[in-house]
C-alpha positions in Angstrom: 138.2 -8.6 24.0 141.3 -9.8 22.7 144.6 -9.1 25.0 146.8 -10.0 21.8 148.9 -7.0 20.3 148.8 -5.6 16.8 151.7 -7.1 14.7 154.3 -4.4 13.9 154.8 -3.1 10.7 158.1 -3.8 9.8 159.4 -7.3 9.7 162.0 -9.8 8.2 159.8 -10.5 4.8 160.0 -7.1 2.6 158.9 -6.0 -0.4 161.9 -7.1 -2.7 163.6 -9.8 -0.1 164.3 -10.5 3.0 166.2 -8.3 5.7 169.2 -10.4 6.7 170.6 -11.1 9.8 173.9 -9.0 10.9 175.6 -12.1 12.7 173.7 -14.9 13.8 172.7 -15.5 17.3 175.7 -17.3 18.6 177.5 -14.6 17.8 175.6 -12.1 20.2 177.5 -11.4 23.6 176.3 -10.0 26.4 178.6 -6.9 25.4 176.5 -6.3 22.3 173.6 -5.5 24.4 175.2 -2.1 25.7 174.3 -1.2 22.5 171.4 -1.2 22.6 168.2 1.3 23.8 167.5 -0.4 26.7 171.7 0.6 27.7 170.5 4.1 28.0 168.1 3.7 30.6 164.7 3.5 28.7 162.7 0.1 28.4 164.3 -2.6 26.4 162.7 -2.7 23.0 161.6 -4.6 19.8 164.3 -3.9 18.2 166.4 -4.8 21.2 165.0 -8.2 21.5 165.5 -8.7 17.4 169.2 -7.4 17.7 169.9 -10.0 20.5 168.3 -12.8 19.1 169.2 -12.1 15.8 166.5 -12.4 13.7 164.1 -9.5 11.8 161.6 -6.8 13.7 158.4 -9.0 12.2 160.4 -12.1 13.1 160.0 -11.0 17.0 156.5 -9.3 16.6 155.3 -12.4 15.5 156.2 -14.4 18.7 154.8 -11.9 20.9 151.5 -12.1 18.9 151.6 -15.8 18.9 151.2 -15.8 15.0 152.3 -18.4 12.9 155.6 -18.8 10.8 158.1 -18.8 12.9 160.1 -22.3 13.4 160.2 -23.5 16.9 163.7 -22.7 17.4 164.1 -18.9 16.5 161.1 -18.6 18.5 162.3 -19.9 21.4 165.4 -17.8 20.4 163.2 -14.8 20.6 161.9 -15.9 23.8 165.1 -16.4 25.5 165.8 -13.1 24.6 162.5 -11.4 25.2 163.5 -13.0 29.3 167.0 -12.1 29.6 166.0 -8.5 28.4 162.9 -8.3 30.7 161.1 -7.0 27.3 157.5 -6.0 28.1 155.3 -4.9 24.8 154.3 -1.2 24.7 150.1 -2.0 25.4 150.0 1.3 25.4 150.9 2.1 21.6 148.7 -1.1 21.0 145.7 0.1 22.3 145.7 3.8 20.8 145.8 2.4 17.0 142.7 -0.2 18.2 141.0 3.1 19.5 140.3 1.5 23.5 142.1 1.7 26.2 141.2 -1.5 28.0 140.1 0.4 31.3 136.6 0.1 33.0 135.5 2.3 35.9 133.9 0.9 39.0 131.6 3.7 41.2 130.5 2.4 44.0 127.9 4.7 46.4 130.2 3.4 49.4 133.1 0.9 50.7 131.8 0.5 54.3 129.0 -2.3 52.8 131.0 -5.3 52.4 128.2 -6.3 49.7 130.2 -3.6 47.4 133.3 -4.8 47.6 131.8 -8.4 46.7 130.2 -6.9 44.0 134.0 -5.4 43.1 135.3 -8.9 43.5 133.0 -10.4 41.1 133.7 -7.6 38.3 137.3 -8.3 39.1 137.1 -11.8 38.0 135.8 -11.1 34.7 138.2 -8.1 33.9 140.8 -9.7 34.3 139.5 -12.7 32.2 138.9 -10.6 29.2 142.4 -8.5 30.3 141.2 -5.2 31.4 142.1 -2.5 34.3 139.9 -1.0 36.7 140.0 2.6 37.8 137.8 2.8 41.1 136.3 5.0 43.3 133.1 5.9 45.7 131.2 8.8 45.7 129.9 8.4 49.7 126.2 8.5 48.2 126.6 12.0 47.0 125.3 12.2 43.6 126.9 15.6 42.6 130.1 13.3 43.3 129.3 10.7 41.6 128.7 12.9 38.5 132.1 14.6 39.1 133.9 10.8 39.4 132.4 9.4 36.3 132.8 11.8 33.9 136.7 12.2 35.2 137.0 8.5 34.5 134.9 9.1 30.8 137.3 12.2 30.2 140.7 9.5 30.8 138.8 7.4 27.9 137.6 4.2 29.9 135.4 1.4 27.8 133.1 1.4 29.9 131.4 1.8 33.6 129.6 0.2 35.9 128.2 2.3 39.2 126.5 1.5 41.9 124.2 4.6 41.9 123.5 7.4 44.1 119.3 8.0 44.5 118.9 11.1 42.1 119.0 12.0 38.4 122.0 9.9 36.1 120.8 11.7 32.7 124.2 13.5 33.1 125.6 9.7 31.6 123.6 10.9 28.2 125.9 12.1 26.0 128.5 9.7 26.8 126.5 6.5 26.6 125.8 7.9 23.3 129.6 8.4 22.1 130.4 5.2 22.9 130.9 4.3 27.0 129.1 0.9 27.9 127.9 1.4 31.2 125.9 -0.9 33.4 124.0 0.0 36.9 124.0 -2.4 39.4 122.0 -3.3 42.9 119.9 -0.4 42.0 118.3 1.2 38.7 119.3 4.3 36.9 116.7 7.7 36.7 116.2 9.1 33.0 118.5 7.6 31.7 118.3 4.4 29.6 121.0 1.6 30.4 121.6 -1.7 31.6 121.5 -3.0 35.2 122.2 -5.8 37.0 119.9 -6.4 40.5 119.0 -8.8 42.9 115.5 -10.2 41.9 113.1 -7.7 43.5 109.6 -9.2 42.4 110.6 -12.7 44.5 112.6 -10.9 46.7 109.4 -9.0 48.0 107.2 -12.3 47.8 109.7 -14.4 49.6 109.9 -11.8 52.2 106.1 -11.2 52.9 105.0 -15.0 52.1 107.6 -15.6 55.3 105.5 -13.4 57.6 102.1 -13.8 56.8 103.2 -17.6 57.4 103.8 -16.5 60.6 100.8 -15.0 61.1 101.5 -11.1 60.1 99.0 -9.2 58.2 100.1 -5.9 59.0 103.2 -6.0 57.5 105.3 -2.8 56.6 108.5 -1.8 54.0 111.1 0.1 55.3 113.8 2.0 52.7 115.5 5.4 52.4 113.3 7.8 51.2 114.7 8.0 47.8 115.5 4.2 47.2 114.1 1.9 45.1 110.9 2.4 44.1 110.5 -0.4 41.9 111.2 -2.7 45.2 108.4 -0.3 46.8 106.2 -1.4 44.3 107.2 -5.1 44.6 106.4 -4.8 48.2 102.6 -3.4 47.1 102.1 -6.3 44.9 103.4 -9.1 47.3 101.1 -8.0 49.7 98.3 -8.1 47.4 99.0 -11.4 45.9 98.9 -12.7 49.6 95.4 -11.2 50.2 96.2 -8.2 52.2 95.4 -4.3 51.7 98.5 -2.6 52.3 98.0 0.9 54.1 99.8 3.5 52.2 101.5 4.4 55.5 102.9 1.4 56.0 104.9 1.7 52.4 106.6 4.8 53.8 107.7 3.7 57.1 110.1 5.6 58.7 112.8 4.7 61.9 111.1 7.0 64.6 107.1 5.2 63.4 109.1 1.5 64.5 110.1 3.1 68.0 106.6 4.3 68.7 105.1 2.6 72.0 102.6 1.8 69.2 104.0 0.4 66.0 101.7 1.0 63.2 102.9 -2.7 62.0 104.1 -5.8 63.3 107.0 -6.8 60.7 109.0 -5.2 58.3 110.4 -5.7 54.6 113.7 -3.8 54.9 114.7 -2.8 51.4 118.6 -3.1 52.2 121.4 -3.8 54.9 121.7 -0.8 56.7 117.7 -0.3 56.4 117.6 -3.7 58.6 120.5 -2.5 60.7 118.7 0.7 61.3 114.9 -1.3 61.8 117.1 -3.4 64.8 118.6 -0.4 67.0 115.2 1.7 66.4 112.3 -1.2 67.7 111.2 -0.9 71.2 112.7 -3.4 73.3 109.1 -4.2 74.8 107.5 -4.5 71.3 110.2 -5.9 69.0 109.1 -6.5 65.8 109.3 -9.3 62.9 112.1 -8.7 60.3 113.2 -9.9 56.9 115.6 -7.7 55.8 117.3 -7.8 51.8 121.0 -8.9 51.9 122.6 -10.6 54.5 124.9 -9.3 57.0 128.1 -10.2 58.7 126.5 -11.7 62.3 122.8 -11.4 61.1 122.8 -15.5 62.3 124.2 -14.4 66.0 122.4 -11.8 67.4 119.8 -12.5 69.9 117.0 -13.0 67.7 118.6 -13.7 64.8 117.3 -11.9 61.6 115.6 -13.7 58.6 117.0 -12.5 55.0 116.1 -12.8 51.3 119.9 -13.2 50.6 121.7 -12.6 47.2 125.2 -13.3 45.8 126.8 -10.1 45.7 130.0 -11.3 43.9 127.6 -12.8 41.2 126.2 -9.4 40.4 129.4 -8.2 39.4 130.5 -10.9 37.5 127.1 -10.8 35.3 127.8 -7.1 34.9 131.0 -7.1 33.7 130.0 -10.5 31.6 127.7 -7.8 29.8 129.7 -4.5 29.6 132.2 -6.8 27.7 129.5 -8.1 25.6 128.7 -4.4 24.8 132.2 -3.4 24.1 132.4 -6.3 22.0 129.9 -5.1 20.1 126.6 -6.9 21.2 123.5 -4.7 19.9 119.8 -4.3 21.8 117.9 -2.3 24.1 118.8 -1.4 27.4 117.7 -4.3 29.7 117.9 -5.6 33.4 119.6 -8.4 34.6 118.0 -10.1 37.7 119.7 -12.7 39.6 118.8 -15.2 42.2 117.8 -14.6 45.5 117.3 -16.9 48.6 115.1 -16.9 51.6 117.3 -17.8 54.7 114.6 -18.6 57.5 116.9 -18.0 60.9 114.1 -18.6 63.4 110.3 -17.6 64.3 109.0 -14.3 63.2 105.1 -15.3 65.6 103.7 -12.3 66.2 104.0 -10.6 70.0 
Protein backbone atom coordinates (compact mmCIF):
# COMPACT_ATOMS: atom_id res chain seq x y z
CA UNK A 1 0.00 0.00 0.00
CA UNK A 2 1.07 3.31 -0.92
CA UNK A 3 1.78 5.88 2.19
CA UNK A 4 1.85 8.78 -0.55
CA UNK A 5 -1.10 11.43 -0.21
CA UNK A 6 -3.64 12.40 -2.75
CA UNK A 7 -2.58 15.61 -4.58
CA UNK A 8 -4.92 18.55 -3.66
CA UNK A 9 -7.18 19.93 -5.87
CA UNK A 10 -6.39 23.32 -6.20
CA UNK A 11 -2.90 24.44 -7.25
CA UNK A 12 -0.77 27.19 -8.97
CA UNK A 13 -1.69 25.99 -12.81
CA UNK A 14 -5.56 26.95 -13.39
CA UNK A 15 -7.77 26.80 -15.93
CA UNK A 16 -7.12 30.27 -17.68
CA UNK A 17 -3.41 30.99 -16.07
CA UNK A 18 -1.62 30.74 -13.35
CA UNK A 19 -2.39 32.04 -9.66
CA UNK A 20 0.38 34.46 -8.89
CA UNK A 21 2.44 34.93 -6.05
CA UNK A 22 1.35 37.90 -3.50
CA UNK A 23 5.18 38.88 -2.72
CA UNK A 24 7.79 36.53 -3.25
CA UNK A 25 9.40 34.59 -0.55
CA UNK A 26 12.00 36.96 0.61
CA UNK A 27 9.59 39.13 1.38
CA UNK A 28 7.83 36.72 3.95
CA UNK A 29 8.72 37.63 7.75
CA UNK A 30 8.18 35.87 10.52
CA UNK A 31 5.36 38.53 11.37
CA UNK A 32 3.37 37.33 8.32
CA UNK A 33 2.90 34.03 9.89
CA UNK A 34 0.50 35.39 12.72
CA UNK A 35 -1.64 35.54 10.01
CA UNK A 36 -2.04 32.68 9.34
CA UNK A 37 -4.47 29.51 10.65
CA UNK A 38 -1.98 27.90 12.40
CA UNK A 39 -1.87 31.68 14.69
CA UNK A 40 -5.15 30.65 16.03
CA UNK A 41 -4.26 27.60 17.63
CA UNK A 42 -5.29 24.89 15.04
CA UNK A 43 -2.55 22.82 12.96
CA UNK A 44 -0.56 24.78 10.56
CA UNK A 45 -1.88 24.14 7.13
CA UNK A 46 -1.42 23.88 3.27
CA UNK A 47 -2.30 26.94 2.70
CA UNK A 48 -0.02 28.03 5.58
CA UNK A 49 2.97 26.43 4.16
CA UNK A 50 2.09 27.99 0.49
CA UNK A 51 1.59 31.59 2.12
CA UNK A 52 5.08 31.33 3.78
CA UNK A 53 6.93 29.99 1.06
CA UNK A 54 5.21 31.83 -1.36
CA UNK A 55 4.29 29.81 -4.04
CA UNK A 56 0.60 28.20 -5.22
CA UNK A 57 -1.57 25.42 -3.03
CA UNK A 58 -0.63 22.70 -5.99
CA UNK A 59 2.89 24.13 -5.88
CA UNK A 60 3.17 22.79 -2.06
CA UNK A 61 0.92 19.56 -2.65
CA UNK A 62 3.22 18.55 -5.04
CA UNK A 63 6.32 18.39 -2.76
CA UNK A 64 4.56 16.58 -0.18
CA UNK A 65 3.52 14.04 -2.78
CA UNK A 66 6.88 13.87 -4.16
CA UNK A 67 5.48 14.57 -7.78
CA UNK A 68 7.30 16.10 -10.35
CA UNK A 69 7.42 19.75 -11.63
CA UNK A 70 8.65 21.60 -9.16
CA UNK A 71 12.27 23.17 -9.61
CA UNK A 72 14.72 22.26 -6.93
CA UNK A 73 14.71 25.52 -5.35
CA UNK A 74 10.95 26.33 -4.61
CA UNK A 75 10.87 22.92 -3.35
CA UNK A 76 13.33 23.21 -1.07
CA UNK A 77 11.53 26.59 -0.38
CA UNK A 78 8.48 24.59 0.43
CA UNK A 79 10.36 22.35 2.60
CA UNK A 80 12.03 24.98 4.64
CA UNK A 81 8.73 26.06 5.30
CA UNK A 82 6.81 22.82 5.69
CA UNK A 83 9.95 22.60 9.01
CA UNK A 84 9.74 25.93 10.38
CA UNK A 85 5.82 25.50 10.45
CA UNK A 86 5.95 21.86 11.85
CA UNK A 87 3.33 21.17 8.95
CA UNK A 88 2.09 17.57 9.18
CA UNK A 89 -0.39 16.46 6.18
CA UNK A 90 -3.99 15.75 7.23
CA UNK A 91 -3.74 11.43 6.53
CA UNK A 92 -6.78 11.56 7.79
CA UNK A 93 -8.71 13.50 4.98
CA UNK A 94 -6.36 11.36 2.64
CA UNK A 95 -7.48 8.24 3.62
CA UNK A 96 -11.45 8.89 3.65
CA UNK A 97 -11.40 9.87 -0.23
CA UNK A 98 -9.11 6.43 -0.91
CA UNK A 99 -11.90 4.68 1.17
CA UNK A 100 -9.19 2.81 3.93
CA UNK A 101 -8.09 3.80 6.85
CA UNK A 102 -4.68 2.26 7.03
CA UNK A 103 -5.44 0.42 10.42
CA UNK A 104 -5.11 -3.52 11.04
CA UNK A 105 -6.30 -5.16 14.18
CA UNK A 106 -4.11 -7.70 16.05
CA UNK A 107 -6.30 -10.32 18.58
CA UNK A 108 -4.30 -12.25 20.33
CA UNK A 109 -6.02 -15.25 22.67
CA UNK A 110 -3.30 -13.96 25.41
CA UNK A 111 -0.12 -11.69 26.28
CA UNK A 112 1.32 -13.99 29.04
CA UNK A 113 2.90 -16.44 26.00
CA UNK A 114 5.85 -14.54 24.89
CA UNK A 115 5.34 -16.57 21.50
CA UNK A 116 2.35 -13.86 20.96
CA UNK A 117 4.02 -10.99 21.37
CA UNK A 118 6.85 -12.35 18.83
CA UNK A 119 4.26 -13.07 16.62
CA UNK A 120 3.13 -9.04 17.26
CA UNK A 121 6.74 -8.21 16.63
CA UNK A 122 6.89 -9.78 13.30
CA UNK A 123 3.44 -8.14 12.09
CA UNK A 124 4.85 -5.03 13.38
CA UNK A 125 7.75 -5.08 10.98
CA UNK A 126 5.69 -5.36 8.08
CA UNK A 127 2.98 -2.66 9.04
CA UNK A 128 5.06 -0.37 9.43
CA UNK A 129 6.82 -1.25 6.00
CA UNK A 130 3.72 -0.80 4.02
CA UNK A 131 2.79 2.33 6.64
CA UNK A 132 -0.05 1.04 8.58
CA UNK A 133 -1.40 1.30 12.44
CA UNK A 134 -2.24 -1.38 14.69
CA UNK A 135 -5.11 -1.39 17.06
CA UNK A 136 -4.52 -4.42 19.58
CA UNK A 137 -6.05 -6.27 22.04
CA UNK A 138 -6.53 -9.99 23.80
CA UNK A 139 -9.48 -11.70 24.46
CA UNK A 140 -7.83 -14.03 27.55
CA UNK A 141 -9.12 -17.15 25.38
CA UNK A 142 -12.64 -16.24 25.75
CA UNK A 143 -14.27 -16.52 22.45
CA UNK A 144 -17.47 -14.52 23.25
CA UNK A 145 -14.70 -11.74 23.74
CA UNK A 146 -12.94 -12.19 21.04
CA UNK A 147 -16.16 -11.77 18.96
CA UNK A 148 -17.00 -8.61 20.94
CA UNK A 149 -13.07 -7.25 20.18
CA UNK A 150 -13.15 -7.92 16.56
CA UNK A 151 -16.20 -6.63 15.47
CA UNK A 152 -15.45 -3.29 17.63
CA UNK A 153 -12.21 -2.98 15.68
CA UNK A 154 -14.42 -3.93 12.14
CA UNK A 155 -17.09 -1.28 13.35
CA UNK A 156 -13.85 1.62 13.60
CA UNK A 157 -13.25 0.48 9.75
CA UNK A 158 -9.84 -1.36 10.03
CA UNK A 159 -8.32 -3.09 6.55
CA UNK A 160 -7.92 -5.88 7.92
CA UNK A 161 -7.24 -8.55 10.98
CA UNK A 162 -5.28 -10.98 12.04
CA UNK A 163 -6.28 -13.10 15.42
CA UNK A 164 -4.82 -15.55 17.16
CA UNK A 165 -8.05 -17.60 17.79
CA UNK A 166 -10.00 -18.73 20.67
CA UNK A 167 -11.02 -22.75 20.25
CA UNK A 168 -14.85 -22.31 19.24
CA UNK A 169 -16.97 -21.14 16.30
CA UNK A 170 -15.42 -17.77 14.09
CA UNK A 171 -18.44 -17.82 11.47
CA UNK A 172 -19.43 -14.57 13.34
CA UNK A 173 -16.26 -13.05 10.86
CA UNK A 174 -18.84 -13.96 7.80
CA UNK A 175 -20.35 -11.12 6.87
CA UNK A 176 -17.41 -8.92 7.25
CA UNK A 177 -14.86 -11.00 5.41
CA UNK A 178 -17.50 -10.71 2.82
CA UNK A 179 -17.74 -6.67 2.88
CA UNK A 180 -14.37 -6.34 2.49
CA UNK A 181 -12.00 -6.98 5.92
CA UNK A 182 -8.87 -9.22 5.00
CA UNK A 183 -8.36 -11.22 7.85
CA UNK A 184 -5.75 -13.87 8.52
CA UNK A 185 -5.64 -16.63 11.45
CA UNK A 186 -2.53 -17.48 12.82
CA UNK A 187 -0.78 -20.46 15.14
CA UNK A 188 -4.11 -22.05 14.92
CA UNK A 189 -6.98 -22.56 12.20
CA UNK A 190 -10.40 -20.93 12.05
CA UNK A 191 -13.94 -23.09 12.54
CA UNK A 192 -16.64 -22.49 9.67
CA UNK A 193 -15.34 -19.98 8.48
CA UNK A 194 -13.22 -19.85 5.31
CA UNK A 195 -9.88 -17.63 5.63
CA UNK A 196 -6.35 -17.62 5.58
CA UNK A 197 -3.89 -18.78 8.21
CA UNK A 198 -0.58 -18.78 8.98
CA UNK A 199 0.85 -21.99 11.29
CA UNK A 200 3.85 -23.65 12.31
CA UNK A 201 4.15 -26.84 10.08
CA UNK A 202 2.03 -29.41 11.91
CA UNK A 203 2.46 -32.50 9.49
CA UNK A 204 6.65 -32.39 10.25
CA UNK A 205 6.07 -30.93 13.43
CA UNK A 206 4.24 -34.21 14.51
CA UNK A 207 6.84 -36.46 12.57
CA UNK A 208 9.86 -34.77 13.95
CA UNK A 209 8.42 -35.05 17.27
CA UNK A 210 7.51 -38.96 17.30
CA UNK A 211 10.58 -39.96 14.87
CA UNK A 212 12.69 -38.42 18.08
CA UNK A 213 11.10 -40.92 20.49
CA UNK A 214 10.67 -43.93 18.77
CA UNK A 215 14.52 -43.32 18.09
CA UNK A 216 14.79 -43.57 21.52
CA UNK A 217 13.12 -46.51 21.91
CA UNK A 218 9.23 -45.30 22.62
CA UNK A 219 6.41 -47.12 21.14
CA UNK A 220 3.78 -45.98 23.33
CA UNK A 221 3.93 -42.63 22.74
CA UNK A 222 0.95 -40.20 23.66
CA UNK A 223 -0.38 -36.30 22.43
CA UNK A 224 -1.24 -34.15 24.88
CA UNK A 225 -3.51 -30.72 24.02
CA UNK A 226 -6.42 -28.74 25.38
CA UNK A 227 -9.46 -30.43 24.72
CA UNK A 228 -10.58 -28.11 22.16
CA UNK A 229 -7.25 -27.44 20.32
CA UNK A 230 -6.06 -28.30 17.21
CA UNK A 231 -7.36 -31.03 15.76
CA UNK A 232 -5.61 -31.04 12.63
CA UNK A 233 -2.22 -31.38 14.87
CA UNK A 234 -4.37 -34.32 16.59
CA UNK A 235 -4.54 -35.90 13.41
CA UNK A 236 -0.89 -35.15 12.44
CA UNK A 237 -0.06 -36.88 15.59
CA UNK A 238 -2.32 -40.18 14.33
CA UNK A 239 -0.44 -40.23 11.10
CA UNK A 240 3.15 -39.80 12.48
CA UNK A 241 2.62 -42.63 14.47
CA UNK A 242 1.44 -44.71 11.71
CA UNK A 243 4.06 -43.82 9.27
CA UNK A 244 6.60 -44.99 12.07
CA UNK A 245 4.81 -48.42 12.41
CA UNK A 246 2.93 -47.99 15.45
CA UNK A 247 -1.04 -48.44 16.34
CA UNK A 248 -1.91 -45.54 18.24
CA UNK A 249 -4.56 -46.30 21.08
CA UNK A 250 -7.32 -43.87 20.86
CA UNK A 251 -6.72 -43.15 24.53
CA UNK A 252 -3.51 -42.07 24.14
CA UNK A 253 -4.78 -39.17 21.53
CA UNK A 254 -6.79 -37.77 24.34
CA UNK A 255 -4.41 -37.67 27.16
CA UNK A 256 -5.24 -35.66 29.88
CA UNK A 257 -2.86 -34.04 32.96
CA UNK A 258 -4.34 -36.23 35.91
CA UNK A 259 -3.75 -39.91 33.16
CA UNK A 260 0.45 -38.47 33.23
CA UNK A 261 0.34 -38.38 37.19
CA UNK A 262 -1.07 -41.92 37.39
CA UNK A 263 1.41 -44.34 39.35
CA UNK A 264 0.79 -46.06 36.00
CA UNK A 265 1.19 -43.91 32.95
CA UNK A 266 -0.75 -45.29 30.11
CA UNK A 267 2.37 -43.96 27.91
CA UNK A 268 5.91 -43.42 28.13
CA UNK A 269 6.36 -39.96 26.11
CA UNK A 270 4.38 -37.31 25.03
CA UNK A 271 3.72 -34.89 21.88
CA UNK A 272 2.61 -31.72 23.71
CA UNK A 273 0.58 -29.80 21.21
CA UNK A 274 1.76 -26.29 22.70
CA UNK A 275 3.90 -24.35 25.50
CA UNK A 276 1.76 -24.36 28.32
CA UNK A 277 0.56 -28.10 27.32
CA UNK A 278 4.50 -29.06 27.95
CA UNK A 279 4.51 -26.77 30.94
CA UNK A 280 1.54 -28.42 32.28
CA UNK A 281 2.95 -32.39 31.09
CA UNK A 282 6.27 -31.24 33.48
CA UNK A 283 4.57 -30.20 36.95
CA UNK A 284 1.84 -33.17 36.39
CA UNK A 285 4.55 -36.50 35.81
CA UNK A 286 5.30 -38.49 38.72
CA UNK A 287 8.65 -37.81 40.01
CA UNK A 288 9.30 -41.67 40.24
CA UNK A 289 8.08 -42.30 36.54
CA UNK A 290 9.05 -39.16 34.67
CA UNK A 291 8.25 -39.31 31.25
CA UNK A 292 9.83 -38.54 27.62
CA UNK A 293 8.77 -35.06 26.26
CA UNK A 294 8.85 -33.09 23.03
CA UNK A 295 6.81 -30.37 23.41
CA UNK A 296 5.79 -27.69 20.25
CA UNK A 297 7.44 -24.16 20.74
CA UNK A 298 10.14 -23.48 22.75
CA UNK A 299 10.21 -21.93 26.04
CA UNK A 300 12.12 -19.38 27.96
CA UNK A 301 14.54 -22.01 30.25
CA UNK A 302 13.25 -25.20 28.42
CA UNK A 303 17.51 -25.77 27.90
CA UNK A 304 17.98 -25.38 31.98
CA UNK A 305 15.82 -27.35 33.80
CA UNK A 306 16.94 -30.58 35.11
CA UNK A 307 16.13 -32.72 32.38
CA UNK A 308 16.02 -30.32 29.82
CA UNK A 309 13.00 -30.65 27.35
CA UNK A 310 13.35 -31.54 23.66
CA UNK A 311 11.22 -29.16 21.21
CA UNK A 312 10.04 -28.97 17.59
CA UNK A 313 10.77 -25.17 17.68
CA UNK A 314 9.26 -22.50 15.34
CA UNK A 315 9.99 -18.76 14.62
CA UNK A 316 7.22 -16.98 16.10
CA UNK A 317 8.20 -13.52 14.78
CA UNK A 318 8.26 -15.17 11.27
CA UNK A 319 4.60 -16.08 11.47
CA UNK A 320 3.67 -12.64 11.88
CA UNK A 321 5.70 -11.26 9.38
CA UNK A 322 4.20 -13.81 6.62
CA UNK A 323 0.80 -12.90 7.81
CA UNK A 324 0.87 -9.44 7.61
CA UNK A 325 3.06 -10.07 4.08
CA UNK A 326 -0.37 -11.61 2.96
CA UNK A 327 -3.19 -9.43 4.58
CA UNK A 328 -1.37 -6.61 2.57
CA UNK A 329 -1.38 -8.74 -0.45
CA UNK A 330 -5.10 -9.08 0.12
CA UNK A 331 -5.75 -5.47 0.68
CA UNK A 332 -3.78 -4.83 -2.30
CA UNK A 333 -5.97 -6.64 -4.12
CA UNK A 334 -4.46 -10.19 -4.54
CA UNK A 335 -7.40 -12.64 -5.62
CA UNK A 336 -7.68 -16.69 -4.65
CA UNK A 337 -9.06 -19.12 -2.28
CA UNK A 338 -8.54 -19.11 1.26
CA UNK A 339 -5.24 -20.97 1.97
CA UNK A 340 -2.70 -21.82 4.74
CA UNK A 341 0.62 -20.72 5.18
CA UNK A 342 3.02 -23.19 6.89
CA UNK A 343 6.30 -22.26 8.03
CA UNK A 344 9.39 -24.03 9.12
CA UNK A 345 9.91 -25.83 12.06
CA UNK A 346 13.00 -27.27 13.84
CA UNK A 347 13.71 -30.22 16.06
CA UNK A 348 16.04 -29.01 18.95
CA UNK A 349 17.32 -32.44 20.54
CA UNK A 350 18.35 -31.21 24.32
CA UNK A 351 19.33 -34.62 25.67
CA UNK A 352 18.11 -38.43 25.95
CA UNK A 353 14.55 -39.14 25.97
CA UNK A 354 15.66 -43.64 26.78
CA UNK A 355 12.82 -44.93 28.17
CA UNK A 356 12.75 -45.59 32.29
Amino acid sequence: MSNQAETVSSGQAVSGGTVPSARGPADVSAGDVSRTDSSRGGRPTMKDVAFRAGVALKTVSRVVNEEPGVTPETAQRVLGAIEALGFRRNESARLLRTGRTATLGFIADNWADPDRAAVYQGLENIAREHGYLLYSGSTDTDPDREERLALAMCARRVDGLIIIPTPGSHDYLVSEIEAGVATVFVLRRPELVRADAVLPDERAAAQAAVSHLVAHGHRRIGFLDDPAGSSTLRDRYTEAMTAAGLTADPAWAALSTSDLAAADPPVTAVFCGSQRQTRAALRAQSADRPLALVGLGDFELADLLATPVTVVSYDPALIGYTAGELLVRRLAGEQGPPRVTEVPVTLIDRGSADPR
